[in-house]
N, C-alpha and C positions, 0 to 999 in steps of 0.2 A: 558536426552536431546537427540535428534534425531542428531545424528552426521553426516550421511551419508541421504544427502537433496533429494536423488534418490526417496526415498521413500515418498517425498512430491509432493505435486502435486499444479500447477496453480489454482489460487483464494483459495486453503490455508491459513487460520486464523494462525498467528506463532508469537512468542514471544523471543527477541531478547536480550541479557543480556542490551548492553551497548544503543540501539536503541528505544526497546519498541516495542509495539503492530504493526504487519504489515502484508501485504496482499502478497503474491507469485505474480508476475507478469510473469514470465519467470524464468524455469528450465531446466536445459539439463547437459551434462558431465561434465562444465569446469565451469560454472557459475551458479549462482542465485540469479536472481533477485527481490528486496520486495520492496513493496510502503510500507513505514511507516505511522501512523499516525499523526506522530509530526514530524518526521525528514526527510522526503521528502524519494526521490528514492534511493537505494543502491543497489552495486553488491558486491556480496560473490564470492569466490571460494567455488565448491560445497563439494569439499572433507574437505573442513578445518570449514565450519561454523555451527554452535552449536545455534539448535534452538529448538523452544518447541513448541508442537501444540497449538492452544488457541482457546476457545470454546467462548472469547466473541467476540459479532459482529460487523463489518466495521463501523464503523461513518458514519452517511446520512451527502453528501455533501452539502453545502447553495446551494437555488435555486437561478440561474444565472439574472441578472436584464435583463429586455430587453430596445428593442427600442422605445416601446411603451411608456413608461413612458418617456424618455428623450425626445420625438413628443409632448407629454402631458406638459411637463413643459416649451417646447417653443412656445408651443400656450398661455400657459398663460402672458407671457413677453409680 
């Protein structure tokens, strides 16, 4: 396990015991910060938290609906 999260870097793949699969969003001295993929945003202190590198890749997000469609559905009405 990568103890000391200096040596990690933003947009870093990282594997978290109790959280699961996450993304680095922000690292620096005192904090570190991961987008999880199930468990939403989380801050660590950077000296105490216990992670692992992870080689698999980010989940593609759902593509966002537009407006187009909900103009389309009140033409039909």
């Amino acid at each position: 396990m990568a103890k000391n999260s200096e040596a990690l870097a933003v947009n870093e793949r990282v594997s978290h015991a109790t959280y699961g699969l996450g993304t680095i969003t922000k690292v620096n001295s005192a904090q570190t910060t991961i987008e999880f993929d199930q468990n939403g945003c989380r801050k660590f202190v950077t000296s105490l938290v216990q992670l692992e590198r992870s080689t698999v890749a980010a989940p593609i997000p759902p593509a966002k609906k537009t407006r187009a469609r909900k103009a389309a559905l009140k033409a039909v009405k």
